[in-house]
C-alpha atoms as an extended CHARMM CRD file, in Angstrom:
* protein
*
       129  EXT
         1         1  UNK       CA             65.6490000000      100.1040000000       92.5430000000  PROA      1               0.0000000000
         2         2  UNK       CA             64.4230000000      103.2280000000       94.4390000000  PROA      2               0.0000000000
         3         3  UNK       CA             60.7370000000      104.5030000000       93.7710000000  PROA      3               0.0000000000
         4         4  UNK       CA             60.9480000000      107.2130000000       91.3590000000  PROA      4               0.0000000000
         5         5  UNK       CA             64.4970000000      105.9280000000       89.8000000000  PROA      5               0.0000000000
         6         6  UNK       CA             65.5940000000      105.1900000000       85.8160000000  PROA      6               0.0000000000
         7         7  UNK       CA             68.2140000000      103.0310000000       84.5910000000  PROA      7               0.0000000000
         8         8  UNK       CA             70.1300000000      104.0690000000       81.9690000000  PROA      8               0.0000000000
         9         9  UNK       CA             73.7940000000      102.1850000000       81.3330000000  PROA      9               0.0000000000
        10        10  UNK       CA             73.9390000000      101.2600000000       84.7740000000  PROA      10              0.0000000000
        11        11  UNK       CA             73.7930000000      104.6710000000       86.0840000000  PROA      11              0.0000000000
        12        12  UNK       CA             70.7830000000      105.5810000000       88.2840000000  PROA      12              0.0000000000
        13        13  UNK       CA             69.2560000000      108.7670000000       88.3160000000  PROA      13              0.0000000000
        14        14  UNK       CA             66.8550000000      109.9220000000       90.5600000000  PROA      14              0.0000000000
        15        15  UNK       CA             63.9100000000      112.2460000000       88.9640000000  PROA      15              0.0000000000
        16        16  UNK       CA             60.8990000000      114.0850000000       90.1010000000  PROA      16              0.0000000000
        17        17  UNK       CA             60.3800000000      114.5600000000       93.7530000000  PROA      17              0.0000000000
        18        18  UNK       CA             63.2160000000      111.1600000000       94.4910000000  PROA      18              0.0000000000
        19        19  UNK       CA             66.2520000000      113.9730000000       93.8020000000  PROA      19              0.0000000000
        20        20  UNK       CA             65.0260000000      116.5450000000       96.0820000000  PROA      20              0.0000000000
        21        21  UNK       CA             64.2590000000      113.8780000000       98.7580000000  PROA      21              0.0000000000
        22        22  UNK       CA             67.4060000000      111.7250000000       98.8410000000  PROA      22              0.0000000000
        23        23  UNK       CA             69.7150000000      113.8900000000      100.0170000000  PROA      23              0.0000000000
        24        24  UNK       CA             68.0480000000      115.3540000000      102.9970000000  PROA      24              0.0000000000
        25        25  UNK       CA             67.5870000000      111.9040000000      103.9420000000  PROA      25              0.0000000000
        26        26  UNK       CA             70.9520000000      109.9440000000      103.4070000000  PROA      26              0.0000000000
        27        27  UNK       CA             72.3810000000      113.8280000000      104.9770000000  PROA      27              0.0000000000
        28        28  UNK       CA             70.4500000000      113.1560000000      108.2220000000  PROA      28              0.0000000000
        29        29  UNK       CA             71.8370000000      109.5330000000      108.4470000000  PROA      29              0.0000000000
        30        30  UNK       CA             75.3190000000      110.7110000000      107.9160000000  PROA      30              0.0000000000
        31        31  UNK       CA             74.9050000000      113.6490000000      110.2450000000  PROA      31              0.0000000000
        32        32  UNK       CA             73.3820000000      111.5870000000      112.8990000000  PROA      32              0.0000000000
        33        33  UNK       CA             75.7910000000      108.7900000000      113.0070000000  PROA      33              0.0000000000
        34        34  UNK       CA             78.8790000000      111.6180000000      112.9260000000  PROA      34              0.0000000000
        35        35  UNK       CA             77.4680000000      113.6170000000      115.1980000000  PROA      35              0.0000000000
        36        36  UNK       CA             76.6700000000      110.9470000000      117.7970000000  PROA      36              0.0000000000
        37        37  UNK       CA             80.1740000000      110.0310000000      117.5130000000  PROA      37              0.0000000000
        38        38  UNK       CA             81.9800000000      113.0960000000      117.8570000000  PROA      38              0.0000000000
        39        39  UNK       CA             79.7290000000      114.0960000000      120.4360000000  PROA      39              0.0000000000
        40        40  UNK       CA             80.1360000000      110.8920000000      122.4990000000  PROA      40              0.0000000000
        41        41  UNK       CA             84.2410000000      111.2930000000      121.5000000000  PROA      41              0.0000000000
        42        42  UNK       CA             84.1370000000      115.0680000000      122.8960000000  PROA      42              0.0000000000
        43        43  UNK       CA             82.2140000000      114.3330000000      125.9700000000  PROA      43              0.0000000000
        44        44  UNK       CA             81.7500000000      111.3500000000      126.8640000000  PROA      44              0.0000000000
        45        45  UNK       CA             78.2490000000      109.6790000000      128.2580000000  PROA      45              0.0000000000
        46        46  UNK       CA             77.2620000000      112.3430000000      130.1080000000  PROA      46              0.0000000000
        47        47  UNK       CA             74.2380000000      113.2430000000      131.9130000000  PROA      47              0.0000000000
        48        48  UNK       CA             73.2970000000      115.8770000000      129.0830000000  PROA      48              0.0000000000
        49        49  UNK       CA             74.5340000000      113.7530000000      126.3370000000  PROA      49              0.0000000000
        50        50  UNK       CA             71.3700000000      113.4030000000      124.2170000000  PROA      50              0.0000000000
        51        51  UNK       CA             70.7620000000      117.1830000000      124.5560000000  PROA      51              0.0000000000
        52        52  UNK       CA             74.3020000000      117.3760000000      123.4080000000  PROA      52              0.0000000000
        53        53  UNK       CA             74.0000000000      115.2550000000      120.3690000000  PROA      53              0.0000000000
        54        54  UNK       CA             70.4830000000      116.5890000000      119.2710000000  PROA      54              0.0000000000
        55        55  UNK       CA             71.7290000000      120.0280000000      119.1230000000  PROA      55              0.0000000000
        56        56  UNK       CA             74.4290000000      118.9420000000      117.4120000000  PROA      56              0.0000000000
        57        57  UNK       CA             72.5790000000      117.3540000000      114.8820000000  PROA      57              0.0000000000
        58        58  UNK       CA             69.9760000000      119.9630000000      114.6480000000  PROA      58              0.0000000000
        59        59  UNK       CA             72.5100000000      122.3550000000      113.5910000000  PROA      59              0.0000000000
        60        60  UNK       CA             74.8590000000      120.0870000000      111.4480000000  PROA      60              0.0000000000
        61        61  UNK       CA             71.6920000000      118.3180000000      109.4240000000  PROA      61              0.0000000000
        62        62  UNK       CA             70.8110000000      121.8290000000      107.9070000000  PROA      62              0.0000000000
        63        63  UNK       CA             73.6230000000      122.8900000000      107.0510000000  PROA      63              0.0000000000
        64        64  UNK       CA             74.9030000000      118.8790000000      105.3400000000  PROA      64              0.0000000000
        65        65  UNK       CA             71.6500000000      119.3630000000      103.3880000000  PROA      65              0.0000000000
        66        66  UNK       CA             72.4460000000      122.4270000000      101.5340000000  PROA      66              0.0000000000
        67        67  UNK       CA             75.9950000000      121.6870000000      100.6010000000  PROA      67              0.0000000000
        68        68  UNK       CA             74.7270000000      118.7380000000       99.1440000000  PROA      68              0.0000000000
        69        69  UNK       CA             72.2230000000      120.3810000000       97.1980000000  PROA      69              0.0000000000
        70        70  UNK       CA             75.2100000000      122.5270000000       96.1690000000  PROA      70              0.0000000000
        71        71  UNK       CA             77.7550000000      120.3200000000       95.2950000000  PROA      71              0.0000000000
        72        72  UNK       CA             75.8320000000      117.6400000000       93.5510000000  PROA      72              0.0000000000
        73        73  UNK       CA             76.3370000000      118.8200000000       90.3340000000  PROA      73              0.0000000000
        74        74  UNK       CA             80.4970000000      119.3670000000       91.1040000000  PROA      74              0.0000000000
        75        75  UNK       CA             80.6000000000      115.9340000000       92.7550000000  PROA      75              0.0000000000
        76        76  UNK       CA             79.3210000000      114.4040000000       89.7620000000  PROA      76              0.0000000000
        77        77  UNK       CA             81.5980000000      115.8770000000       86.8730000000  PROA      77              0.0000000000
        78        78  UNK       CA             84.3270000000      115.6830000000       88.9520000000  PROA      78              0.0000000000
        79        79  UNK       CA             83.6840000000      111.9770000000       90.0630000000  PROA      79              0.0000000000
        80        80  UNK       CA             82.8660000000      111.4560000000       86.0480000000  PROA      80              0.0000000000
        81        81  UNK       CA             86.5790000000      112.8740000000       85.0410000000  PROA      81              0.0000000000
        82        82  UNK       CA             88.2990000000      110.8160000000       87.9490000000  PROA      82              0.0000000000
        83        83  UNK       CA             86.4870000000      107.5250000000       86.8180000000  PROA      83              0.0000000000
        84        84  UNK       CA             87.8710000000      108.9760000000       83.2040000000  PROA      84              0.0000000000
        85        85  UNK       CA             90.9000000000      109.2730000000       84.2160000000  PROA      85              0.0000000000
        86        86  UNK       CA             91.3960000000      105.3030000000       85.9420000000  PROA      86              0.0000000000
        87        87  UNK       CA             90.2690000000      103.9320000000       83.0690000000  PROA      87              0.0000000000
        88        88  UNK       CA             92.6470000000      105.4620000000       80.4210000000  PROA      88              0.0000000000
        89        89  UNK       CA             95.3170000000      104.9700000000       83.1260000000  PROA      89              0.0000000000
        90        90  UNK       CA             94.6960000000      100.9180000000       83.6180000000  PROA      90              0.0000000000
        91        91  UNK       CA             97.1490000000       99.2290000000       81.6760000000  PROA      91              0.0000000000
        92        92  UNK       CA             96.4630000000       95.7120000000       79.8110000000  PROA      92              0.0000000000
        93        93  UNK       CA             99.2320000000       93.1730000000       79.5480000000  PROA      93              0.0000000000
        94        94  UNK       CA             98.3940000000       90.3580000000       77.0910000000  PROA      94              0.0000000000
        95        95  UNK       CA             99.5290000000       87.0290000000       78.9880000000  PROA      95              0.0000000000
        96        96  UNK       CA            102.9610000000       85.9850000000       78.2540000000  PROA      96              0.0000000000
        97        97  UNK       CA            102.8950000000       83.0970000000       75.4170000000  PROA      97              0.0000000000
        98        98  UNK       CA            105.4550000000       80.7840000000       77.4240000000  PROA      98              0.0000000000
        99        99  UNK       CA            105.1280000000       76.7180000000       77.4530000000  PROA      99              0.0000000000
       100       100  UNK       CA            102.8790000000       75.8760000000       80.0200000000  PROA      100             0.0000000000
       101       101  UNK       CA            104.3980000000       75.0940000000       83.1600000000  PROA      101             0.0000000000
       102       102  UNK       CA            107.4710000000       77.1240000000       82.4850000000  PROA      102             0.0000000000
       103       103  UNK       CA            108.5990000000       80.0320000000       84.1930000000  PROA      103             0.0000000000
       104       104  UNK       CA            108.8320000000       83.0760000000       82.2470000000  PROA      104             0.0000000000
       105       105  UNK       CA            112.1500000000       83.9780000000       81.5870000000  PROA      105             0.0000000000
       106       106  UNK       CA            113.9020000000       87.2680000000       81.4220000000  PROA      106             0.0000000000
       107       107  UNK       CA            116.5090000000       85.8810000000       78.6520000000  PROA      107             0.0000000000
       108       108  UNK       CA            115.6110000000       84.8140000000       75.2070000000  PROA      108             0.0000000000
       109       109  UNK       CA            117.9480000000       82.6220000000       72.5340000000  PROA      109             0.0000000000
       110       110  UNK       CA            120.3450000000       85.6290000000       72.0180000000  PROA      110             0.0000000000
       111       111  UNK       CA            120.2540000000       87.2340000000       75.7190000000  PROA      111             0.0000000000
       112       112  UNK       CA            117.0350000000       89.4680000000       74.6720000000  PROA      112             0.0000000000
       113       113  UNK       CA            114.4850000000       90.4330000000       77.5060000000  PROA      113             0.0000000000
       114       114  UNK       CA            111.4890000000       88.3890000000       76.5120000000  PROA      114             0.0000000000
       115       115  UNK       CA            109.0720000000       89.1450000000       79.6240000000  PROA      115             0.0000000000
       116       116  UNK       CA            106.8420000000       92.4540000000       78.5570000000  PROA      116             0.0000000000
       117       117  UNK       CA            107.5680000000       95.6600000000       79.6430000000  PROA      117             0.0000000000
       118       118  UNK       CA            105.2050000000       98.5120000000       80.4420000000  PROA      118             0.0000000000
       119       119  UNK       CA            105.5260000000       99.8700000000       76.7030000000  PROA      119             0.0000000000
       120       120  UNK       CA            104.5210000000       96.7790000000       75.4730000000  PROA      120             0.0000000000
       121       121  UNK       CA            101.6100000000       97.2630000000       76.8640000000  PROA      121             0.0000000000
       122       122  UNK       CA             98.4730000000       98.9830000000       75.4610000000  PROA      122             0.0000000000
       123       123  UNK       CA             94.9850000000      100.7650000000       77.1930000000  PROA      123             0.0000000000
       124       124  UNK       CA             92.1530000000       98.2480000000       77.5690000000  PROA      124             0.0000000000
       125       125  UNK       CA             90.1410000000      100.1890000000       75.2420000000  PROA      125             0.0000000000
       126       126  UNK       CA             93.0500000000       99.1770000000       72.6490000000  PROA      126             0.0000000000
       127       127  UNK       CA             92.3290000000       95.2930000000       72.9410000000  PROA      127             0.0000000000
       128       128  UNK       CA             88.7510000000       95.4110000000       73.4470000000  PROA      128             0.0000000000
       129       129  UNK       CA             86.5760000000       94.1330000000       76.5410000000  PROA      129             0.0000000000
């Protein structure tokens, strides 16, 4: 776990100076490797190509930083609702109770469909674990 870090339900949050810190730093490892890249994909191994690069960074890194300080708080409610959202969408089939070693089939005694459909089917929170 990272030095100034809690646990709580499997969530980490970062407190005191940790919060402030992170960002700037995982911003300057994703600006450096992008920049390096783009650079290097604009211009090729040039001569100048550090220069390049360090300018790019210099002004990218800055400006990465900020928006992140920014949108933290909107990254994490929205990524909350989305991870919402998956989990009332996944759907939980109970297993079919055929003989084992028999195919399902799609015709019962009188013709019926006896494989489950999708409203036969209920949330996970619905069944439990």
């Amino acid at each position: 776990m990272l030095p100034g870090a809690s646990r709580k339900d499997s969530e980490i949050s970062l407190e005191g100076k940790a919060r402030f810190v992170f960002p700037v730093v995982i911003t300057a490892i994703i600006v450096f490797a992008v920049s390096g890249t783009l650079t290097f994909v604009n211009i090729g191994w040039r001569n100048d190509f550090v220069i390049r690069w360090w300018s790019a960074f210099a002004i990218g890194w800055p400006i990465a930083a900020s928006t992140a300080y920014l949108a933290t708080p909107f990254a994490r409610g929205l990524t909350q609702r989305i991870v919402a959202a998956i989990e009332r969408a996944v759907l939980y089939c109970p297993p079919s109770t055929s003989a084992v070693g028999s195919k399902p089939s799609r015709s019962g005694p009188a013709g019926e469909d006896t494989l489950p459909s999708r409203g036969a089917c209920a949330t996970r929170k619905e069944h439990g674990p």
